[in-house]
C-alpha positions in Angstrom: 38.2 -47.0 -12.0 41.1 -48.6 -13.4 40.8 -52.1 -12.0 37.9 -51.4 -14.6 39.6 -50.2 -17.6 42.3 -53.5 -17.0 39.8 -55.4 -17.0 38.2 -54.4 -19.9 41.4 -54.5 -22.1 41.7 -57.9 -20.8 38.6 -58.7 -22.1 39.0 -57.4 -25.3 42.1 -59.0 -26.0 40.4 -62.7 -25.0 37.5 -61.3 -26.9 40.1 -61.1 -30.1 42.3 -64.2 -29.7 38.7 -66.5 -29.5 36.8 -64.2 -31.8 36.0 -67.4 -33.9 34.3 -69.1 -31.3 31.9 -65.9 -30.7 28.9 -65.5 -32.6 28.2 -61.9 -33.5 25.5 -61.4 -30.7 28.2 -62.4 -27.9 30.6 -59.6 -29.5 27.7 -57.0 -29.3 27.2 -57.7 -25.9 30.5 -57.6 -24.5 31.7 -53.8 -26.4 28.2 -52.5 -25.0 29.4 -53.5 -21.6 33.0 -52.1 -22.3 31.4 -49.0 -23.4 29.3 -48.5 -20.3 32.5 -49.1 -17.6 34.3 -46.4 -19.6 31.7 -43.6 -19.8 30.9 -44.8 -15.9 34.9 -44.0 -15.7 34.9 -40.7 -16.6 32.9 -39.1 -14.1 35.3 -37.6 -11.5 34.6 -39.5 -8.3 33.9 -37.0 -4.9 34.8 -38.1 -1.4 31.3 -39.6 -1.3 31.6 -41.0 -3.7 28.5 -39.8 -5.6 29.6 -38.5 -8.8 29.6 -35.0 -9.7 30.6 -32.3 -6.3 27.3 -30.3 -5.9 27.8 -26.6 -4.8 25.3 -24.5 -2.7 25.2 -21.9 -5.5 23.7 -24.9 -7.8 21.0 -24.6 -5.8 19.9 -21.6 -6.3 17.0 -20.4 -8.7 15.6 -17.4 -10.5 12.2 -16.8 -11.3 10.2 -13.4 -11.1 7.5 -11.0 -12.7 7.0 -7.6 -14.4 3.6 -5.5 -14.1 2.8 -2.6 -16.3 -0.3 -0.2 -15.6 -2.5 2.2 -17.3 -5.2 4.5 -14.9 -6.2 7.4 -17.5 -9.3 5.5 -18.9 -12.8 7.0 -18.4 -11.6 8.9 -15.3 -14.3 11.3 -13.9 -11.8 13.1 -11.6 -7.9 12.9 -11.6 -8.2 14.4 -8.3 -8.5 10.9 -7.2 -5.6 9.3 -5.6 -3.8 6.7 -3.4 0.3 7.6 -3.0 0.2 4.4 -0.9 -1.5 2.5 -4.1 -0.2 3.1 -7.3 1.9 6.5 -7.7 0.7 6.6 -11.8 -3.1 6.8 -10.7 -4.3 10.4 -10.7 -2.5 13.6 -9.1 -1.5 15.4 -6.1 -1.3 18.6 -7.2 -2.9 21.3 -5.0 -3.8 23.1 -8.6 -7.7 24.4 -8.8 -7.8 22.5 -12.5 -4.7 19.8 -12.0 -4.9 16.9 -14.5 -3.1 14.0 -14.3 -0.5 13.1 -16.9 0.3 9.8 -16.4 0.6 7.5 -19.6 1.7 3.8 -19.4 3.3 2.7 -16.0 5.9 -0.3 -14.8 4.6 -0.6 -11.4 6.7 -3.6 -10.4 9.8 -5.4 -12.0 11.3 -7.9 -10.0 13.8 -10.9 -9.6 13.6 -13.6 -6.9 16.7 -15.6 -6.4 16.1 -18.0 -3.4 17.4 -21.7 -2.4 17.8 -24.2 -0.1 22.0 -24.0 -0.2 21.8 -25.7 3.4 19.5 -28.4 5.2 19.0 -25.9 7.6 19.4 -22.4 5.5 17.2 -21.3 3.1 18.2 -18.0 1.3 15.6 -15.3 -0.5 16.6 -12.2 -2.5 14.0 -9.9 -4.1 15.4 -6.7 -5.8 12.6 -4.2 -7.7 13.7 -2.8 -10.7 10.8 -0.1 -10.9 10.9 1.6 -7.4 9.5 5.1 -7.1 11.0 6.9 -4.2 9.4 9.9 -5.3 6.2 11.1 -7.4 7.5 11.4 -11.5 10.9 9.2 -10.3 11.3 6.0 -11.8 12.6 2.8 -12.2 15.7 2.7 -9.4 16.4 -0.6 -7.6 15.6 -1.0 -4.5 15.9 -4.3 -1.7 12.4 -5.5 -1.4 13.5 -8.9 0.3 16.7 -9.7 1.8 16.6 -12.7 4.3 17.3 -16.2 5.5 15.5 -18.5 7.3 17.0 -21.1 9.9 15.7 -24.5 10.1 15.9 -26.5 13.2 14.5 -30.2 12.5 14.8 -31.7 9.5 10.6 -31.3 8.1 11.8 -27.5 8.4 9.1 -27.0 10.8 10.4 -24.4 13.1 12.2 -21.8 11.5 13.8 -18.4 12.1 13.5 -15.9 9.9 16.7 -13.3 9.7 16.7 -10.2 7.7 14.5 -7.6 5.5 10.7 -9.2 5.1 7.3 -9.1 5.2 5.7 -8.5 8.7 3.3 -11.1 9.6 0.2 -8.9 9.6 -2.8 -9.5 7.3 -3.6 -11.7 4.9 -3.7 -9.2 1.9 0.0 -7.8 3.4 1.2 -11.4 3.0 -0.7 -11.9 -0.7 2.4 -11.1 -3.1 1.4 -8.5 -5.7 2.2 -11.5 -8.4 -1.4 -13.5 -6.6 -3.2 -10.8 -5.5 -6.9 -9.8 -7.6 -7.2 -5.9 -7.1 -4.1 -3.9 -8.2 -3.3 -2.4 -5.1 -4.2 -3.9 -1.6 -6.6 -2.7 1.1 -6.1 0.9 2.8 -7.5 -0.3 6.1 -5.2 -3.0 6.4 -1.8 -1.7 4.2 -2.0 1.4 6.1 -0.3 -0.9 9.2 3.1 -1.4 7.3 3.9 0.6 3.5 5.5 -1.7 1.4 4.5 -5.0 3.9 8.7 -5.2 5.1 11.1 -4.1 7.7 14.3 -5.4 9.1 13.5 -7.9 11.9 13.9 -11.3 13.5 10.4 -13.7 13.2 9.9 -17.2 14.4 7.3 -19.4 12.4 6.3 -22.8 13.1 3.8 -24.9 10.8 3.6 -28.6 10.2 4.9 -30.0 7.6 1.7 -31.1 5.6 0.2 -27.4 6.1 3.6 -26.6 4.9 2.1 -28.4 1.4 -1.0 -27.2 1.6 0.0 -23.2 1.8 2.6 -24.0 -1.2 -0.6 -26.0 -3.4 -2.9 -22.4 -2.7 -0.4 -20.4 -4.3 0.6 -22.8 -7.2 -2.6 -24.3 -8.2 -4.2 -20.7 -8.5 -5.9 -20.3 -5.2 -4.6 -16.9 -4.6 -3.0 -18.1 -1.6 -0.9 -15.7 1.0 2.4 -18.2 1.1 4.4 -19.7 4.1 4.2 -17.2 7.3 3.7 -20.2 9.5 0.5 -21.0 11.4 2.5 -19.3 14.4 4.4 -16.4 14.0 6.2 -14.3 16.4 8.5 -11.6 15.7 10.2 -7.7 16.5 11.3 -5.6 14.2 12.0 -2.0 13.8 9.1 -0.2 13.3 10.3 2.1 10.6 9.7 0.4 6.9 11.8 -1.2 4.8 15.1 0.7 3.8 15.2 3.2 6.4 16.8 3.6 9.2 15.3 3.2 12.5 14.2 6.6 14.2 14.6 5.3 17.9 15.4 1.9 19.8 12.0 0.9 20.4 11.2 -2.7 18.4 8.0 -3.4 17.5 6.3 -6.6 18.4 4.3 -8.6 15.8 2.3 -12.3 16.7 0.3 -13.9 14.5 -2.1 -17.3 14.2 -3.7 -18.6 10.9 -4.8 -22.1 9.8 -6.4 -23.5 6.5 -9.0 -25.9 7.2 -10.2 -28.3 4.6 -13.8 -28.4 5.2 -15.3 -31.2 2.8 -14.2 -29.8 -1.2 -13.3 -26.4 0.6 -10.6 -24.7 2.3 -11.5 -21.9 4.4 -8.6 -20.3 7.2 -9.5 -17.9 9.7 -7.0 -15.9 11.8 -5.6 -13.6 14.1 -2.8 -10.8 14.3 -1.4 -8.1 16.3 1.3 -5.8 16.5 2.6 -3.0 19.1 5.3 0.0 18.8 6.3 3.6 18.6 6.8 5.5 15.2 9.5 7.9 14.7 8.9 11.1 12.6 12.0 11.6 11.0 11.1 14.0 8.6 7.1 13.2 7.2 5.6 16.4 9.2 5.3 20.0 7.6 6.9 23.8 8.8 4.0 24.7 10.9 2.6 21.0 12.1 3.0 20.1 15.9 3.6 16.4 17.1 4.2 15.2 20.8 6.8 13.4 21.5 7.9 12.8 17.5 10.6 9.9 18.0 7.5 7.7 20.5 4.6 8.2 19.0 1.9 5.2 20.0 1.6 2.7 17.1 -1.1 -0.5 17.6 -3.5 -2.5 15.3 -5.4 -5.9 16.1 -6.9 -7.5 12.9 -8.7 -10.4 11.8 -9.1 -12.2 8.9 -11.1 -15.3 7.2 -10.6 -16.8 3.7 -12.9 -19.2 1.6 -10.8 -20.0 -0.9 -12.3 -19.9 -4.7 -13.5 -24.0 -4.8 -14.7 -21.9 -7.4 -16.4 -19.1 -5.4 -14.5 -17.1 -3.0 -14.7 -14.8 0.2 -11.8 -12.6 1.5 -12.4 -10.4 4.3 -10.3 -8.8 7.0 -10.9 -6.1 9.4 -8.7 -3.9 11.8 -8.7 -1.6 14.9 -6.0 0.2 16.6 -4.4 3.4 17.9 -2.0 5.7 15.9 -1.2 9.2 14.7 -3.4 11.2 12.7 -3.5 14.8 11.0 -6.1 17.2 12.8 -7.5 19.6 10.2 -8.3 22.1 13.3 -5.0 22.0 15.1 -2.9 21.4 13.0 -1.6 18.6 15.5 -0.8 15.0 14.8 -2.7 13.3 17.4 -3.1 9.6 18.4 -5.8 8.6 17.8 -8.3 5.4 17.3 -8.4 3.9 13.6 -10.3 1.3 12.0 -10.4 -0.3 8.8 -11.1 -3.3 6.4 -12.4 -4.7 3.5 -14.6 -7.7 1.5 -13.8 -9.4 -1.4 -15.9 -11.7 -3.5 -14.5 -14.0 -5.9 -15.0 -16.7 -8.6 -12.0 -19.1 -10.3 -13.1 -19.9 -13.6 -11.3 -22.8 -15.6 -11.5 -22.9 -18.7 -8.9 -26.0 -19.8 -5.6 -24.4 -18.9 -7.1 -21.4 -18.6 -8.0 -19.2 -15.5 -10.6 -16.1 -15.3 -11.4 -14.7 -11.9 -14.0 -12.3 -11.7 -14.6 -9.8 -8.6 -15.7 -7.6 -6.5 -14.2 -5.9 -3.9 -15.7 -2.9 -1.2 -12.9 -1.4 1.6 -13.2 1.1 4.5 -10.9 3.1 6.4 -11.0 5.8 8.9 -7.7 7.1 10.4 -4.2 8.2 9.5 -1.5 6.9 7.5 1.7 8.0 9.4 4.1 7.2 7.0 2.6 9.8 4.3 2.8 13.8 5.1 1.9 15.3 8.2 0.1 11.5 9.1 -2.1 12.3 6.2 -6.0 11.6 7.7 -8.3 9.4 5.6 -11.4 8.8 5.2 -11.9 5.8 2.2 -15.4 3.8 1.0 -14.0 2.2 -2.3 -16.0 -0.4 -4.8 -14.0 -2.3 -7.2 -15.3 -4.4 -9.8 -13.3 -6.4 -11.9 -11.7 -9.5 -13.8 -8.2 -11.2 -14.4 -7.4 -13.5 -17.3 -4.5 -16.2 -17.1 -4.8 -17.7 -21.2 -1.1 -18.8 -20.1 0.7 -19.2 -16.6 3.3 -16.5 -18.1 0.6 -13.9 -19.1 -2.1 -12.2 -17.1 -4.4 -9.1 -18.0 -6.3 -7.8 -15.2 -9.5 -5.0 -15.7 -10.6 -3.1 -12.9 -13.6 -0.5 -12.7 -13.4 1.4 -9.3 -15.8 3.7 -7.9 -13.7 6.0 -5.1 -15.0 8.3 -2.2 -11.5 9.4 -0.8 -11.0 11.7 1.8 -6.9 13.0 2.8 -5.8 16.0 4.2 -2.9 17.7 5.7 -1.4 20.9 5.8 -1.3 21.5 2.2 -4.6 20.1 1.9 -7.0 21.1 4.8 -10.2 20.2 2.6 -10.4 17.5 0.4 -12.5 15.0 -0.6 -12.5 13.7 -4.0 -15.0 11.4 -5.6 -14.7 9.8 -9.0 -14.6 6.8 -10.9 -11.7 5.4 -13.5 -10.9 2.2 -15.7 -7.5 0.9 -14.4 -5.8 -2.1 -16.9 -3.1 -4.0 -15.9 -0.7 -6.8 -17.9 1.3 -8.6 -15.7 4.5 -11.2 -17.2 5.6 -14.3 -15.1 8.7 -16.0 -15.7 
């Protein structure tokens, strides 16, 4: 740098003492070049000599979205409800003649900051700003994500995954709420894991061009699922995200999935299972019984196949397993054999740079959901018919007409099925 600046005071002072045998073009072209070694000189010079010192906190970015609700449109019965969907959508109340009161609803507000800070350590942190730990509570922050994963080679195909996550399980479960069609996801399938996460350890492995190709179905409006590998393998507690584990016994969670291009369409079929004991630690009502609380059997196989909208699209996945469930008679929680699913039709509409997908959706499930009261027993045939409308990537405004048949009971509820209809609206804001 200063051999540099010499030199270019040496030139300027020749440039001066022969300035009459220079025309003016020769004069231009030697400040230009003066001018370029001293801005080149200011730029503090790093041990690699590569200009400006990068930090891994430069590296990290912030994106995320914010949905708000409203379910009190041409309901037919605000007996209708789903605790595990959207706690704003019809009531609870025991009451012969309970209405629901719910007006206008944030149902999710959140912040990703994620980065590659390492060739080898990639870093994701997803608070909520619109958790609802309780029905008619509001808005606290909670840890939805908290992880990193661990690189091995350098095309980042082997990973390990560290921290609070989703579980590999389902399609649907690995959708994020931001991609996703209907409002709130399957029953049948959701029912395995509330809120998708726990605290665990998960291997994944993919090659790197399927690496690209799960990355293009989320960002070219495919309603992809994301990056869980075409392998995964993983344990984790057992017990949902931020809770403490109710006993020492890790679940076990595997996983295999692969998008195919077949000709103009993509299509991926695959396979997961998981195995564990739930811990009651304190879901089950004065007066319930439960064997064994802190062990109780917990295990779900599932499959799934995906033709991704190339414009029409088919989403389906089914599962069957063993877990607890409320007895009506007994009053008991037994364990006992579930089984569950759901279809979804599809159609990506573009219209220049903007997107309409129209749908239709029908789900099933018969068995318990143990995380709710008393392993709450259900019974669910649901249609949903709807549409979403991207006029901008920043903006969405989803309609959805759904036709329920619910059936959950527990203590508090012995009988009760409800059936009823409602017009649920939601407008969602990416940034």
């Amino acid at each position: 740098m200063i051999k540099k600046l010499i030199v270019a005071v040496l030139l300027t002072i020749t440039c001066a003492a022969n300035a009459q045998e220079l025309n003016k073009q020769d004069v231009k072209n030697e400040v230009m070049r003066i001018l370029d070694s001293i801005n080149k000189a200011k730029l503090p010079e790093t041990k690699s000599g590569g200009g400006v010192e990068e930090h891994w906190y430069d590296r990290i970015s912030l994106r995320g979205y914010a949905q708000i609700r409203y379910n009190g449109l041409l309901s037919t019965n605000d007996k209708v409800s789903c605790d595990q969907c959207d706690r704003s959508w019809g009531t609870t109340s025991t009451a012969p003649d309970a209405k629901a009161n719910n007006g206008l609803f944030i149902r999710r507000a959140r912040l990703v900051f994620s980065g590659q800070v390492h060739p080898n350590l990639f870093f994701y942190f997803q608070p909520d700003f619109a958790s609802s730990p309780s029905t008619g509570v509001q808005n606290f922050v909670q840890i939805r994500d908290l992880y990193v994963d661990v690189s091995f080679d350098p095309k980042k195909e082997y990973r390990v995954r560290l921290g609070q996550s989703k579980i590999p399980y389902g399609f649907e479960n690995m959708q994020s709420s931001s991609q996703r069609l209907t409002l709130d996801r399957a029953d049948g399938i959701n029912s395995s894991i509330q809120n998708e996460r726990d605290l665990g350890i998960f291997f994944y492995w993919a090659p790197a061009e399927i690496r690209k190709r799960f990355a293009m179905l989320v960002n070219d409006g495919y309603k992809g699922s994301g990056d869980f590998g075409v392998f995964a393998l993983g344990v984790y507690n057992g017990q949902i995200a931020n809770k403490l584990d109710g006993n020492r016994d890790l679940n076990v969670v595997a996983r295999i999935t692969y998008p195919f291009v077949v000709g103009s369409q993509i299509i991926e079929p695959g396979i997961q299972a998981y195995t564990g004991k739930w811990a009651f630690t304190g879901e089950i009502s004065s007066g319930v019984s439960v064997d064994n609380p802190q062990y109780v059997k917990d295990q779900r196989v599932g499959a799934t196949f995906v033709l991704y909208p190339r414009p029409f699209g088919v989403q389906t996945e089914y599962n069957f397993g063993t877990g607890p469930r409320y007895n009506t008679l007994t009053k008991h929680v037994d364990v006992t054999d579930l089984n569950g699913g759901y279809v979804l039709l599809n159609y990506k509409w573009d219209i220049k740079k903007m997107h309409v997908y129209p749908f239709a959706k029908f789900q099933y499930y018969d068995g318990g959901k143990k995380y709710e009261k008393d392993s709450r027993s259900y019974v669910v045939r649901d249609f949903q018919f709807g549409v979403e409308w991207q006029p901008i990537k920043a903006f969405e405004l989803t309609a959805e007409y759904v036709l329920a048949d619910r059936t959950f009971e527990d203590s508090a509820l012995p009988i009760n099925r409800q059936q009823g209809n409602v017009l649920r609206l939601q407008a969602q804001f990416n940034f």
